[in-house]
Backbone bond lengths (Angstrom), bond angles and torsions (degrees), N, CA, C in turn:
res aa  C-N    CA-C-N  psi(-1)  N-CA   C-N-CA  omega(-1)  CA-C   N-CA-C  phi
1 X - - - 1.456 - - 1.523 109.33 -
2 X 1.558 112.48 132.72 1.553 109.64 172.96 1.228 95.97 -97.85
3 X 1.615 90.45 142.43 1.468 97.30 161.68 1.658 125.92 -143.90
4 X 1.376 108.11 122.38 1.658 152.94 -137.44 1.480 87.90 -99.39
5 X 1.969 104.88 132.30 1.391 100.34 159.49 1.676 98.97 -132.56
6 X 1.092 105.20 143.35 1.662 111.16 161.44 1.605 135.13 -80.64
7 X 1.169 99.78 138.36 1.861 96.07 175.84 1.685 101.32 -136.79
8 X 1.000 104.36 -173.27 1.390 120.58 143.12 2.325 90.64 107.27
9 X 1.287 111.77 -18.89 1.161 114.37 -176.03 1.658 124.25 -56.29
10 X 1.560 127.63 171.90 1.330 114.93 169.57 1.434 87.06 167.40
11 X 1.556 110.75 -156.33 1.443 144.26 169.73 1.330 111.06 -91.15
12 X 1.413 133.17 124.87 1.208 132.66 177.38 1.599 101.05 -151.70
13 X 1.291 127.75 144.73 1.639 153.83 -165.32 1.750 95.78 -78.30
14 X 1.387 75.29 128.04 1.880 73.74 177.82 1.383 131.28 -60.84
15 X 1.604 148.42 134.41 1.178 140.43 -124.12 1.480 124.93 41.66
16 X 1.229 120.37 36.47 1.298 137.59 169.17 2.047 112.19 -114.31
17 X 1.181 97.58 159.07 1.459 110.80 177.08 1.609 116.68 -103.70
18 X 1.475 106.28 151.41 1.680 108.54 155.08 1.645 86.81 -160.74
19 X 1.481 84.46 154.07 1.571 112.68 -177.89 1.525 100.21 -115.37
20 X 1.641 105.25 132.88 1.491 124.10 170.00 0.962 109.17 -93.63
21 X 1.027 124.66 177.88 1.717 153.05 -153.14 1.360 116.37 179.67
22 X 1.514 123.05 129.38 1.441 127.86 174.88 1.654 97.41 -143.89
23 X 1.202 106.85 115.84 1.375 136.26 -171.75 1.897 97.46 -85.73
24 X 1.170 121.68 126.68 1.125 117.23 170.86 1.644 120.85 -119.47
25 X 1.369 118.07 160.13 1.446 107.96 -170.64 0.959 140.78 -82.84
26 X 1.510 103.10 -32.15 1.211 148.32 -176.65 1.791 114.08 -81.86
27 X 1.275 128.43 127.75 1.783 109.74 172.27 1.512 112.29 -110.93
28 X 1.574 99.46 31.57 1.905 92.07 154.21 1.621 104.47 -123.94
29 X 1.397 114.30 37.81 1.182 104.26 167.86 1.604 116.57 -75.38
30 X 1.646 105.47 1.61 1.864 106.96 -170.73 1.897 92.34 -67.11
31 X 1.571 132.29 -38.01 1.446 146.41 159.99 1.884 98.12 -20.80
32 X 1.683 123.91 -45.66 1.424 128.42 -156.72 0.916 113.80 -93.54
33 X 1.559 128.95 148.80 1.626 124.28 -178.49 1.890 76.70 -105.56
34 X 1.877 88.62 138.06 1.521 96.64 -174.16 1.530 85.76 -122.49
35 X 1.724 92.51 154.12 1.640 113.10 -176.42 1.293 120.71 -117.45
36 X 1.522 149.32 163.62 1.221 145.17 81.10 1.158 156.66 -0.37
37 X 1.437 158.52 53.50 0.556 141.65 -108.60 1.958 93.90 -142.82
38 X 1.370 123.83 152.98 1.417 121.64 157.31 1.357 124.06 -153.76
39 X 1.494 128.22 145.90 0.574 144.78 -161.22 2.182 129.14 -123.69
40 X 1.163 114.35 86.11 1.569 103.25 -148.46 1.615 95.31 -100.28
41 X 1.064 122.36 168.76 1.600 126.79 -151.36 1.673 93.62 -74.91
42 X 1.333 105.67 154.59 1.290 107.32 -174.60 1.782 139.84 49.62
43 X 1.503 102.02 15.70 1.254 114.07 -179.73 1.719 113.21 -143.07
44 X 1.253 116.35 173.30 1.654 118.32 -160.23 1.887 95.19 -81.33
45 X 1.325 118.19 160.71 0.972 135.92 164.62 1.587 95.66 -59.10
46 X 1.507 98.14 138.71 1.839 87.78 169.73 1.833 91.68 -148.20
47 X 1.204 126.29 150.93 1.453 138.20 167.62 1.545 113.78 -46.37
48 X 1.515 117.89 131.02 1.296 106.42 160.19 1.386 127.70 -93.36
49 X 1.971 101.21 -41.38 1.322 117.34 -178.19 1.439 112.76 -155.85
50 X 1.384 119.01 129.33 1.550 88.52 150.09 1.477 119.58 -153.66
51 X 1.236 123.27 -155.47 1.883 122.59 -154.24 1.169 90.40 -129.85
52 X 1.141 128.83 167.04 1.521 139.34 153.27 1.317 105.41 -125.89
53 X 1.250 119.10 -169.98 1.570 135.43 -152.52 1.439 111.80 -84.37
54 X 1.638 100.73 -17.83 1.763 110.55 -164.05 1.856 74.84 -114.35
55 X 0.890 156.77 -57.99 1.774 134.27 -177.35 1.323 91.57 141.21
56 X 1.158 130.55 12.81 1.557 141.14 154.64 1.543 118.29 -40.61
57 X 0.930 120.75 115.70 1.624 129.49 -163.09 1.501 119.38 -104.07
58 X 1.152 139.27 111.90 1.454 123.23 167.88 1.690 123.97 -121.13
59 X 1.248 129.76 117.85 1.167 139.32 -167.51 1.458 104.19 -103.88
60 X 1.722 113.76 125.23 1.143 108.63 127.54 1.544 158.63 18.02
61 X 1.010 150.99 124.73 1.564 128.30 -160.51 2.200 79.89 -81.19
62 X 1.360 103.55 -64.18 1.549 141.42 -176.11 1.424 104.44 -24.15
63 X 1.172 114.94 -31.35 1.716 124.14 -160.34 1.387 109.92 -123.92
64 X 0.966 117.14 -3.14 1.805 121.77 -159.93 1.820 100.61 -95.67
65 X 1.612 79.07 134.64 1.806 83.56 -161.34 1.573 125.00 91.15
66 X 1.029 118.80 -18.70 1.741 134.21 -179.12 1.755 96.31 -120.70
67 X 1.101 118.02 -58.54 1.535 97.71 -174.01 1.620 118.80 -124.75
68 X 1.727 113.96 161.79 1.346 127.29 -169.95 1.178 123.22 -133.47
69 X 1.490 126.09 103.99 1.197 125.61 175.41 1.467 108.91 -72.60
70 X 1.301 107.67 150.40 1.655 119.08 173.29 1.525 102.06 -147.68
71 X 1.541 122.97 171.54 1.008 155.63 -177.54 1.648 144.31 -142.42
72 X 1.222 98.74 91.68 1.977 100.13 161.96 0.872 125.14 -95.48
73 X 1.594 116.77 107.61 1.336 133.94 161.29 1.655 122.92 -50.63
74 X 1.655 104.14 -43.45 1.428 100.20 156.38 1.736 132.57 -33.76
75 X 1.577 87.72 -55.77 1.436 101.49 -165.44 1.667 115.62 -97.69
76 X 1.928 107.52 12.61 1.425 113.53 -166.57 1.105 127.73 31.63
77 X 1.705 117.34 47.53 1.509 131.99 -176.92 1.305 118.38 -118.20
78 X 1.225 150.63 159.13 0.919 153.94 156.77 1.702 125.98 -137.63
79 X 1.555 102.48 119.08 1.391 93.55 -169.24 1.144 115.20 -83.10
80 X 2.451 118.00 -169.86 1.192 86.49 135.60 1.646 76.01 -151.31
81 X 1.331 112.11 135.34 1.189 129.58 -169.87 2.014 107.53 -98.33
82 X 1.041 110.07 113.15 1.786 135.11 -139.99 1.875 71.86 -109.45
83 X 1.211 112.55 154.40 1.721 145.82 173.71 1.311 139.64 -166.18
84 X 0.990 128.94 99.04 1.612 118.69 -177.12 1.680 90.64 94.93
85 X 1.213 118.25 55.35 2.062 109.30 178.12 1.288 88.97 -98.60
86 X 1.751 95.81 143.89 0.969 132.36 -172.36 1.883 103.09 -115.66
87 X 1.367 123.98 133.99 1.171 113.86 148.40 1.553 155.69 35.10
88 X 1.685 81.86 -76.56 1.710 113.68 175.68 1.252 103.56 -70.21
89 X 1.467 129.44 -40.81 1.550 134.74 -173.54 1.390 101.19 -49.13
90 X 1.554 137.76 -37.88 1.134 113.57 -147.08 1.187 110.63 -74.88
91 X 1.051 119.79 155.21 1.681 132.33 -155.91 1.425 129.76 -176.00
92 X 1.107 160.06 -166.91 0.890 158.43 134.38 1.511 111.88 -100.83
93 X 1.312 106.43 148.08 1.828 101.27 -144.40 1.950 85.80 -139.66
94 X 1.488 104.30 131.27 1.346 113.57 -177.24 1.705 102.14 -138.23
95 X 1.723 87.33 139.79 2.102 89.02 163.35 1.378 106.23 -102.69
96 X 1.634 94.97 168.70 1.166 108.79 179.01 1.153 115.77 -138.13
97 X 1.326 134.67 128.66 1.632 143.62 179.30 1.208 111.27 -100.10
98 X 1.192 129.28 102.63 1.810 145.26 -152.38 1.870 88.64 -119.78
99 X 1.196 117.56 139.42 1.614 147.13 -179.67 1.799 89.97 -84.94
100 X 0.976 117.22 124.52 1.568 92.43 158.47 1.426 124.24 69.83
101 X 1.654 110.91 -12.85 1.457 90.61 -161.30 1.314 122.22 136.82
102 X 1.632 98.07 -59.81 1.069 116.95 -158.64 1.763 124.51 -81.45
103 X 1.279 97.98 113.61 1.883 77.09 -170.56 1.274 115.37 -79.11
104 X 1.372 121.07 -6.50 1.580 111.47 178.98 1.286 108.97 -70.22
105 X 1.679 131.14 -13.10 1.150 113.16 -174.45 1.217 99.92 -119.31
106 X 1.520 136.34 11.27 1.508 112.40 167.94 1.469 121.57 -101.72
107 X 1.348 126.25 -175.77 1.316 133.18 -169.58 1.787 105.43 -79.61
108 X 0.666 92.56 -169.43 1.952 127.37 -174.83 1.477 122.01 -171.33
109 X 1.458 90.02 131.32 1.745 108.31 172.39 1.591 99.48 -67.28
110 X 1.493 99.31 167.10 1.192 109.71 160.39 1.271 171.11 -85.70
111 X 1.792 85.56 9.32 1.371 122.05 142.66 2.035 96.71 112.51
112 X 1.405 107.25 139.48 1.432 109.35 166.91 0.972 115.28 -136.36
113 X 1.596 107.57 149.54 1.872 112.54 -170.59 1.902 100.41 -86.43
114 X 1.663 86.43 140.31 1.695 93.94 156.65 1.375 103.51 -131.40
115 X 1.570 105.10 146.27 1.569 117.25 -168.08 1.374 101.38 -120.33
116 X 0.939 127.06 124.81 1.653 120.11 171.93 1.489 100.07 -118.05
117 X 1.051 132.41 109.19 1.696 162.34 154.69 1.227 137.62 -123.12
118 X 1.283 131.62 126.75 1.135 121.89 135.49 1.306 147.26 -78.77
């Protein structure tokens, strides 16, 4: 089991930035397509972004153009660097380290809040 922690979250002014971070434990997670993930009160977890092993990218309809996942395999991290947040973003925001792909079988951090307010 990997196990993923998040940082980089907080309160930030709408049209403002913050950059995530998910620290992983493991250093063959570069093998995992790692995700994005959020979650806002009263609604389903839904995907923001994520990478796979070959640098394969998938965005969001919601996020595309405003945010960028990236990846160090060195550093078993995976970001996701947020721009232009709006409001609606706020959420609670989780990664995911998928085997293969697969998200039913990989781990999750333990999730960090982003607030977009003024």
């Amino acid at each position: 089991q990997v196990q993923l922690v998040e940082s980089g979250g907080g309160l930030v002014q709408p049209g403002g930035s913050l950059r995530l971070s998910c620290a992983a434990s493991r250093s063959f997670i570069k093998a995992y397509t790692l995700g994005w993930y959020r979650q806002a009160s009263g609604k389903q977890r839904e995907l923001v972004a994520n990478i796979t092993s070959d640098d394969r990218t998938t965005y969001s309809d919601f996020v595309k153009g405003r945010f960028t996942i990236s990846r160090d395999n060195a550093k078993n991290t995976v970001y996701l660097q947020m721009n232009s947040l709006k409001p609606e973003d706020t959420a609670v925001y989780y990664c995911n380290a998928a085997p293969g792909g697969i998200v039913a079988f990989g781990s999750w951090g333990q999730g960090i809040q982003v607030t977009v307010s003024s």
